[in-house]
C-alpha positions in Angstrom: 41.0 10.6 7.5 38.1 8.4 7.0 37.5 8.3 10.7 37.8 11.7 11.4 34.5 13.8 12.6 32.2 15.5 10.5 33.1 18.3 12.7 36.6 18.5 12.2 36.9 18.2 8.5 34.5 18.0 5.3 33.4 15.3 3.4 34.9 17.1 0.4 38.2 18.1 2.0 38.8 14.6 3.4 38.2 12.6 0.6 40.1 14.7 -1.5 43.2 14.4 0.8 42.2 10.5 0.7 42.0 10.2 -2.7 45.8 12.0 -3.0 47.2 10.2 -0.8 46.4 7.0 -2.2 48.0 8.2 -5.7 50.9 9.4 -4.3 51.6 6.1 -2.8 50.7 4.6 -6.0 53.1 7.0 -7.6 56.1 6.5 -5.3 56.0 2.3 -5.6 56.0 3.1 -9.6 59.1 4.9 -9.2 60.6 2.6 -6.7 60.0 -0.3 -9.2 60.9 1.5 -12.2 64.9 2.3 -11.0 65.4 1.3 -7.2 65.2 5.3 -6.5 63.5 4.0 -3.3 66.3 1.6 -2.1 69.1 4.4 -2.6 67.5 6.5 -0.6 67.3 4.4 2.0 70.9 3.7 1.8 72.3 7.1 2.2 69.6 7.6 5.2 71.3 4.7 7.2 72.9 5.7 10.3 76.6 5.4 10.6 76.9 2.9 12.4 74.9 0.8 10.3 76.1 1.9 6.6 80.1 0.8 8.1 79.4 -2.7 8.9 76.1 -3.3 6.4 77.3 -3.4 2.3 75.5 -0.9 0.4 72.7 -2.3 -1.7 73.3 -1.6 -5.4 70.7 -0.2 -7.4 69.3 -1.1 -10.4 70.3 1.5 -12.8 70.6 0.5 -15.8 72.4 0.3 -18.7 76.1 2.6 -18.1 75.0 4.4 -15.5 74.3 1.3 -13.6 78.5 0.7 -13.3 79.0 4.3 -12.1 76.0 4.4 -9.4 77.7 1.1 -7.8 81.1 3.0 -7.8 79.6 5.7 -6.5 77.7 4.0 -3.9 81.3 1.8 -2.9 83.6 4.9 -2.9 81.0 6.4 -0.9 80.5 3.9 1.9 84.6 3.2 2.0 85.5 6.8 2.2 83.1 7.8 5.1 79.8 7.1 6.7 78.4 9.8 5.7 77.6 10.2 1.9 78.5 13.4 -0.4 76.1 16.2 -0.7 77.0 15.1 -4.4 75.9 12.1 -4.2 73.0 12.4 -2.5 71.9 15.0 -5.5 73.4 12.1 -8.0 70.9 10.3 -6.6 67.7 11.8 -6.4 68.4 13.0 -10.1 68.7 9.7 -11.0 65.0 9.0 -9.4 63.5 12.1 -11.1 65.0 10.5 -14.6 63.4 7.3 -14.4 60.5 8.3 -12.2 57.1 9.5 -13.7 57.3 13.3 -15.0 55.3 16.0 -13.5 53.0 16.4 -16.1 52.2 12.6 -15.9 51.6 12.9 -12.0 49.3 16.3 -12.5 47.2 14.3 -14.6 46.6 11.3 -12.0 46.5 13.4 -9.2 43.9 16.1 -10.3 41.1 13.3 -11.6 41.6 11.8 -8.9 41.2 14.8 -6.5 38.1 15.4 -8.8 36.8 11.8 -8.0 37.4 12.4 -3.9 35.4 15.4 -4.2 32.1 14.0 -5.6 32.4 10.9 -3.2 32.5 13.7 -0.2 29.9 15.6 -1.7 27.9 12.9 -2.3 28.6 11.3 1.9 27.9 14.7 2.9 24.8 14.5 1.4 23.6 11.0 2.7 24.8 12.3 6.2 23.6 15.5 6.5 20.0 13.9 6.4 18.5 12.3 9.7 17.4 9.3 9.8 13.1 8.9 9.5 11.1 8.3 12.9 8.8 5.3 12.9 6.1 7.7 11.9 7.7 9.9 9.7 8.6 6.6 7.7 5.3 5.6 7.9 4.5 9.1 6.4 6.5 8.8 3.7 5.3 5.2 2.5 2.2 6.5 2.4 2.9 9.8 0.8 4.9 7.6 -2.1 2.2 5.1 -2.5 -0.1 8.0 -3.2 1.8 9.4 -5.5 1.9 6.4 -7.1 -2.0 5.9 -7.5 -2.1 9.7 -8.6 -0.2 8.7 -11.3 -3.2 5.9 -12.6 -5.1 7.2 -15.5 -9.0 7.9 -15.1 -10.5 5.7 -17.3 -10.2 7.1 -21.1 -12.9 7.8 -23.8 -11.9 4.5 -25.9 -12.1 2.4 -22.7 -15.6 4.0 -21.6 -17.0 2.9 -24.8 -15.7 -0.5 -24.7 -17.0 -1.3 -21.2 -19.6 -0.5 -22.4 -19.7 -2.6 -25.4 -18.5 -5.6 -23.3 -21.0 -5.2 -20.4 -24.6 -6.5 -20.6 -25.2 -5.2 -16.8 -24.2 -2.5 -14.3 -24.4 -3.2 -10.7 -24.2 0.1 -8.5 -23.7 0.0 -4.9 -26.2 3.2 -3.7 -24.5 5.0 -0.2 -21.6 6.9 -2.1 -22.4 6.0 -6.0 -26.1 7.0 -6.6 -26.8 9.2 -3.5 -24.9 10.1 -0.1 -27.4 10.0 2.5 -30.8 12.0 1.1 -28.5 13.8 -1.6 -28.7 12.7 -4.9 -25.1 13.0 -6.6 -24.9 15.1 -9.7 -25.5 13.6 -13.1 -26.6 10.4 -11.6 -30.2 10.6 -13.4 -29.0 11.5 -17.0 -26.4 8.9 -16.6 -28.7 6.1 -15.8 -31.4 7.0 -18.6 -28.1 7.2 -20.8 -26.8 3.5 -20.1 -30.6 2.3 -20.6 -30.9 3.9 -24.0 -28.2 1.7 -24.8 -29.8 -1.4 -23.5 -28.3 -2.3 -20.7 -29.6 -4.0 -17.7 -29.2 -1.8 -14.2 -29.3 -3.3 -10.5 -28.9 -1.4 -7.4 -27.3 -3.2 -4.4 -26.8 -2.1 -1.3 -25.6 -3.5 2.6 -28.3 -1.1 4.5 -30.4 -3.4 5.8 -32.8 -0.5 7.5 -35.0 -0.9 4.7 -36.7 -3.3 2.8 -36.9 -3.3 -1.5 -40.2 -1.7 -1.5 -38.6 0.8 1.4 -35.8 1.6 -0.9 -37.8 1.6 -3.9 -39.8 4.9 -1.9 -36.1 6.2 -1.8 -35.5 6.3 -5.3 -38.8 7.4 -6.6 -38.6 10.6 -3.8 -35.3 11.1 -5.6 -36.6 11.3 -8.9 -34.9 7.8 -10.4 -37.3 5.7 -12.2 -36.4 2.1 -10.3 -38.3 -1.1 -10.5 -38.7 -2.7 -7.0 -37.2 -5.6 -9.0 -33.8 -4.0 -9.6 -33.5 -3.1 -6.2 -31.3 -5.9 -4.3 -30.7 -4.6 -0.2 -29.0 -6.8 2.5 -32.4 -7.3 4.0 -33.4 -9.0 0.7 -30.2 -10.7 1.0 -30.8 -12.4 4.2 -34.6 -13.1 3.0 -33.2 -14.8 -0.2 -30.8 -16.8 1.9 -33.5 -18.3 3.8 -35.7 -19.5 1.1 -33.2 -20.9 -0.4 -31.8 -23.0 2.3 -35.1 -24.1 3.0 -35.3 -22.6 6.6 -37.5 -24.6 8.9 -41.1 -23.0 8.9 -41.2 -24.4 12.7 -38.4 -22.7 13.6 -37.2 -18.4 14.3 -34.6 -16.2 13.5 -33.9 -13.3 16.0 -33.1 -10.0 14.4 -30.7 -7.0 15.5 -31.7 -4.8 12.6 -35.0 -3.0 11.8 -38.2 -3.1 9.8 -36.4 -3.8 6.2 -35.3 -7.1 7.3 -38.7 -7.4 9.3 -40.3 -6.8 6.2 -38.8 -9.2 4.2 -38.7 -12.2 6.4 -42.5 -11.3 5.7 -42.6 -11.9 2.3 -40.9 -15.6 1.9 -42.6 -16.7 5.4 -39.8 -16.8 7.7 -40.8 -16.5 11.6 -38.7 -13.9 13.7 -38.6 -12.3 17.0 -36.5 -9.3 18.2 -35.9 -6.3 15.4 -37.4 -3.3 16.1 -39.6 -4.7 19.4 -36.6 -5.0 21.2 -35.5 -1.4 20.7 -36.3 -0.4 24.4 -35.1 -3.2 26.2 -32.8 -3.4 29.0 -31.3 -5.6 31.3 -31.4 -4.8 34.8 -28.1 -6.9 36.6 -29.4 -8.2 40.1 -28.4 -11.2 41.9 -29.3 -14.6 40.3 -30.9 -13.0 37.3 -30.9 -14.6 33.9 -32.2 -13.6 30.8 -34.6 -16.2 29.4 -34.4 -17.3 25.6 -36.3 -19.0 23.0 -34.5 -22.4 22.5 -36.5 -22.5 19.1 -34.3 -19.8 17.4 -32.1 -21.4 14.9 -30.5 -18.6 13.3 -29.2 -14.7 14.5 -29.7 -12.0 12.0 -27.3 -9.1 12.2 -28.2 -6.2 10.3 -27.6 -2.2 11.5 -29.4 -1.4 14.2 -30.1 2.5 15.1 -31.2 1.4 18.7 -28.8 -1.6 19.4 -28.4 -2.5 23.3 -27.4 -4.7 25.8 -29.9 -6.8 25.6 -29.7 -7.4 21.8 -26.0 -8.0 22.4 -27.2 -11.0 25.4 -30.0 -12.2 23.7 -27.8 -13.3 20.5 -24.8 -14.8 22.4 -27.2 -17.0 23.9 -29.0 -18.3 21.2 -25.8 -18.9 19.2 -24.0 -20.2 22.3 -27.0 -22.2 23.9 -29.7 -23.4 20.6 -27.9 -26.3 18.8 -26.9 -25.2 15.4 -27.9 -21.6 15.5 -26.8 -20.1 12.5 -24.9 -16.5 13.0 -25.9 -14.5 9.9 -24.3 -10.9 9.1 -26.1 -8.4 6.7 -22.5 -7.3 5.6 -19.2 -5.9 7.6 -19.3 -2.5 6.7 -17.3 -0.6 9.0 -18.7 2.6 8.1 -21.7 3.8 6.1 -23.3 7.0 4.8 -26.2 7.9 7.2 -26.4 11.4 6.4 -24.1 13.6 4.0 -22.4 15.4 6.7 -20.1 12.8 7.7 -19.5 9.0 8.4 -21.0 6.6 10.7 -20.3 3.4 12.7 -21.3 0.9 10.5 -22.8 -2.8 10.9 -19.1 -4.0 11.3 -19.2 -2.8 14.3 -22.5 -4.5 15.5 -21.9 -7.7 14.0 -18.0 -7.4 16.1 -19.9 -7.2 19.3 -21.9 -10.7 18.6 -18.1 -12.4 17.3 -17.0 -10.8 20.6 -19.0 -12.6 23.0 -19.9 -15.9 20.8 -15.8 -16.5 18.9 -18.0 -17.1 15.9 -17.5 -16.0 12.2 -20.9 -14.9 10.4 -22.2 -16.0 7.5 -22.4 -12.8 5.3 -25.2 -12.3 2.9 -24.5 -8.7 1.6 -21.5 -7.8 0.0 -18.3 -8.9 -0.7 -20.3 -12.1 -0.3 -21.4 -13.8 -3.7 -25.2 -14.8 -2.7 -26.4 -11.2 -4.5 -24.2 -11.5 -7.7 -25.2 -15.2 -8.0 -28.2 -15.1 -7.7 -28.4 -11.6 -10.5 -26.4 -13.5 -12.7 -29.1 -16.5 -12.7 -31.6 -14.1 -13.0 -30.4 -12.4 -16.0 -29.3 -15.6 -17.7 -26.0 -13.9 -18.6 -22.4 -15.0 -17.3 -21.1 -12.5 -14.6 -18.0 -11.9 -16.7 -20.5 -9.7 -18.8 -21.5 -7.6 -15.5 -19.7 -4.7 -13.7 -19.9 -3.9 -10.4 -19.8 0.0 -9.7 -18.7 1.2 -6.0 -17.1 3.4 -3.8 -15.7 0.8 -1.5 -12.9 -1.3 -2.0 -13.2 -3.8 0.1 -16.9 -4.4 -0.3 -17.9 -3.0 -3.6 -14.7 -3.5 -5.6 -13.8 -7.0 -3.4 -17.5 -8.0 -4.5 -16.9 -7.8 -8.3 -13.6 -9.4 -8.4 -14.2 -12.4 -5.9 -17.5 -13.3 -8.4 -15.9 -12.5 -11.4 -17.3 -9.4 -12.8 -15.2 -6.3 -14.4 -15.4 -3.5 -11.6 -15.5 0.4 -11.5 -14.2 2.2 -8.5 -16.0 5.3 -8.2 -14.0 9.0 -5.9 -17.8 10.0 -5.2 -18.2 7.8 -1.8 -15.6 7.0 0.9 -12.7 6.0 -0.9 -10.0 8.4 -1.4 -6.6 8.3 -3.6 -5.3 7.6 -0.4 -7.4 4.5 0.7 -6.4 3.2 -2.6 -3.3 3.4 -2.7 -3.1 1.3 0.8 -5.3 -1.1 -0.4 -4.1 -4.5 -1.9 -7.3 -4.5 -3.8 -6.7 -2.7 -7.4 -10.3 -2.1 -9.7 -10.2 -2.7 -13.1 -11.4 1.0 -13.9 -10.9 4.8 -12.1 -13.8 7.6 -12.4 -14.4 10.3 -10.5 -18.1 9.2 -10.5 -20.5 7.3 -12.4 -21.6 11.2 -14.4 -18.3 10.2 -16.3 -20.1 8.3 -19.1 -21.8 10.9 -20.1 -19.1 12.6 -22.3 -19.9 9.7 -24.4 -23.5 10.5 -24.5 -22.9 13.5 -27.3 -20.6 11.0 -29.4 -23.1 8.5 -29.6 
């Protein structure tokens, strides 16, 4: 029955029949080792034949009907080959005597046929659902691991208040967290004048490279956020910063796929560059036995985003990295997409800086975020230890990555690109949950 279609027969039906079965037979070997009902029967079944020349097995009845069965049986099997209707009856009453009662077999059977039934049901069940495609699996993992992160609290009044008791420094990533494109997000002003009130120290960091701190500082202001250039810290400044402190040769260049912030400041510690926003129009034209000169004094390629990146930009890089002795390959950040405008998102420097690692099978060295130059070199500033710093973002793998992998408490932030979704794919988990950095404000009445 096990075996038989769904088709043909239930789940229900032929477990129950199963699980019936399987007493009965249980039943009937109790009642053939309780009096040998069994072996009479099969006695006065034998053919003739058999029963005259085989001796009749005696039962094992006991007690004083035990002598009269085996008289029965002998008279029987001398007389004729074919036993008494009598007998026969003798018999079988002598079974039902010794045998379970009917009462006893009702309540085996019924639980049993109760127990068959839910086994079906539950078979039928398992059966009657398909199994998953590769995508609907997919699907479905995803859909579970999001209702997973759902289920993660925001972060709660108490816990607002004690980040802020704990932290001496907040360090907000911009695109997605203070602004999305030329939008300023709501509440952002009163929540900034709220944490200062309360003494804290504020830096903005950001992987935009298109402008420099004094550019970004222009941004702010426009936007109505009282900023010092000071607490401003871009990619541009970044890859500046990383310079001076590696003592860049004042004889030597960097060539720049970016524009003016990084321009501007290369400017300011007195590092020589070509390329940037001069190259903007360039192109190659492919003839015969053409080869695009380069400046075998370049010792380092700057890639930052690039509005009017090219072919030539793309040449002029593999060569220097793959031709000038110990060119150095330096990436603003990875970002694979940012915030130009609030409409939607756009191709980020990840996608410029994968064209260079294309063509050269070299790794950058990357000055922006998740990299720890900028939160180093804060955390000197300030004189505080970074455990005493959180890093606020709308990234996981930039913002969130850059917090943990310098050890700082972290803040993920719904306001930018991240979505319950993102984060519940993501291996990386933030220490806290808001909906966007306005949140600390319900603290602002209490206090």
């Amino acid at each position: 029955f096990f075996f038989v279609p769904q088709t043909a027969m239930s789940n229900v039906s032929k477990y129950i029949v199963m699980s019936m079965m399987a007493t009965g037979l249980v039943a009937l070997t109790y009642t053939a080792a309780s009096n040998g009902a069994a072996t009479n029967m099969w006695t006065l079944v034998q053919t003739p034949a058999t029963a005259a020349v085989g001796t009749a097995v005696r039962p094992q009845v006991p007690n004083t009907r035990r002598a009269a069965a085996q008289s029965s049986v002998q008279d029987a099997t001398m007389s004729t080959n074919t036993p008494s209707r009598s007998t026969q009856v003798d018999y079988f009453n002598q079974a039902a005597a010794h045998g379970p009662s009917l009462a006893s077999m009702f309540l085996v059977l019924f639980p049993t046929a109760l127990l068959g039934y839910f086994i079906g049901a539950m078979r039928g069940t398992q059966q009657a659902q398909p199994p998953l495609a590769a995508a609907d699996y997919g699907a479905t993992q995803t859909q579970a691991m999001a209702t997973y992160t759902s289920q993660k609290e925001f972060i709660t009044e108490a816990e607002k208040a004690a980040l802020i008791d704990n932290t001496d420094c907040f360090v907000f990533d911009c695109d997605g967290v203070i602004w999305k494109g030329d939008t300023l997000i709501d509440g952002v002003p009163e929540t900034l004048d709220f944490l200062k009130s309360k003494g804290k120290k504020l830096f903005f960091v950001t992987n935009n490279s298109t402008k420099s701190r004094a550019g970004y500082l222009k941004k702010f202001l426009s936007l109505g956020l009282n900023i010092q250039a000071d607490e401003i810290y871009s990619s541009s400044y970044a890859a500046a910063a990383y310079f001076e402190a590696n003592n860049f040769p004042k004889h030597k260049k960097v060539y720049i796929i970016g524009e003016i912030g990084i321009c501007e400041e290369l400017d300011l510690v007195g590092v020589n560059y070509i390329g940037g926003p001069a190259d903007a129009d360039k192109k190659i034209d492919l003839v015969p036995g053409f080869a695009l000169p380069h400046d075998p004094d370049v010792a380092a390629v700057v890639v930052g985003f690039d509005r009017h990146f090219n072919y030539h930009k793309i040449q002029y890089a593999q060569l220097c990295i793959n031709e000038n002795p110990g060119c150095r390959f330096i990436a603003t950040n990875t970002d694979a997409v940012t915030h130009l405008t609030d409409a939607q998102e756009w191709a980020g420097n990840g996608s410029m800086v994968g064209c260079i690692k294309g063509c050269t099978g070299k790794e950058p060295i990357v000055v922006g975020k998740p990299s720890g130059f900028m939160m180093d070199n804060i955390a000197q500033k300030l004189g505080i230890p970074k455990s005493k710093i959180c890093m606020v973002g709308d990234r996981l793998d930039t913002d969130i990555l850059f917090g943990q992998q310098n050890g700082t408490n972290t803040m993920l932030v719904y306001s930018g690109v991240t979505t319950p979704e993102k984060l519940a794919a993501s291996p990386v988990n933030p220490d806290n949950l808001a909906n966007s950095i306005a949140d600390f404000l319900t603290l602002k009445q209490r206090w």
